[in-house]
N, C-alpha and C positions, 0 to 999 in steps of 0.2 A: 143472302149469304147464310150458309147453314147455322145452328146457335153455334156446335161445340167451336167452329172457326173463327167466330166473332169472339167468345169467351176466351177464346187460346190466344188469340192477337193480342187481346186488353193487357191477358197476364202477359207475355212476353212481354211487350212494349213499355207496361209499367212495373212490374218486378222483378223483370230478368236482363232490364237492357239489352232487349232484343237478341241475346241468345237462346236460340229455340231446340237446342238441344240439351236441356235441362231435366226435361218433363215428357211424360207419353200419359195416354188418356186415364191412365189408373193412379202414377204419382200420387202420394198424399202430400199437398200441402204444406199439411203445417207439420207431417213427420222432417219435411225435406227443409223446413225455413223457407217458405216461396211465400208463403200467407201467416200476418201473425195479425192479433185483434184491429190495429190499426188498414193494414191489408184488407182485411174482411171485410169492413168499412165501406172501403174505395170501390171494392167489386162488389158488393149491394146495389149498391150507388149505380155504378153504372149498368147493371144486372136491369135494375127496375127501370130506369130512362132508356134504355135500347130496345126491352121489350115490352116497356109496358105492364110493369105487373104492380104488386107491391109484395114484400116481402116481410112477414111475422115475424114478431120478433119469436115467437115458439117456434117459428122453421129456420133458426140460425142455429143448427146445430148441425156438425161433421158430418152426419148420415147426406147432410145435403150437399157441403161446398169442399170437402176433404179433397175433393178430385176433377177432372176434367167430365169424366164420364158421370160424377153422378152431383154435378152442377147442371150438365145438358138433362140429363133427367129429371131435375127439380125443377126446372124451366118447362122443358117440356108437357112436365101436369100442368104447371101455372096456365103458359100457354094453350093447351089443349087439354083441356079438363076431362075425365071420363062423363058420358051421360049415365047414368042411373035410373 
C-alpha cells in the first residue's frame, strides 16, 4: 500500500473518526486541530512500526509532519535515502 494511504487511513481512523473529508494532501495539521503534541506522539509511533524507521527527535519538526504530503516525503528519504 502506497505510504501517503497508509498515513491518511491512520489519521482518519484515529483523529477524525473516520471522517475523510476533513483534510487534502496539503492540510496543515496542527493549523487545522487534526494533530496537537499528544497526536504527534501516536503518529510517530505508528510512522516508525509500519515502516520501519526511527524517527529524531531533531526531525520532529513541522517542515516534516504539518501535512499529508510532507509526512510521505519525510518517510520517503527515511525510506529510500539518496546515495551520495
Amino acid at each position: 500500500m502506497e505510504i501517503s494511504v497508509q498515513v491518511k487511513n491512520f489519521i482518519i481512523d484515529n483523529f477524525l473518526f473516520g471522517e475523510s473529508d476533513h483534510f487534502d494532501e496539503n492540510t496543515d495539521f496542527f493549523d487545522k486541530g487534526i494533530l496537537d503534541s499528544t497526536g504527534i506522539i501516536e503518529l510517530v509511533s505508528f510512522i516508525e512500526q509500519t515502516f520501519n524507521i526511527s524517527v529524531a527527535d531533531e526531525e520532529l519538526i513541522t517542515e516534516n509532519f504539518s501535512s499529508l504530503n510532507k509526512i510521505t516525503d519525510y518517510i520517503q528519504t527515511k525510506v529510500y535515502p539518496k546515495v551520495t
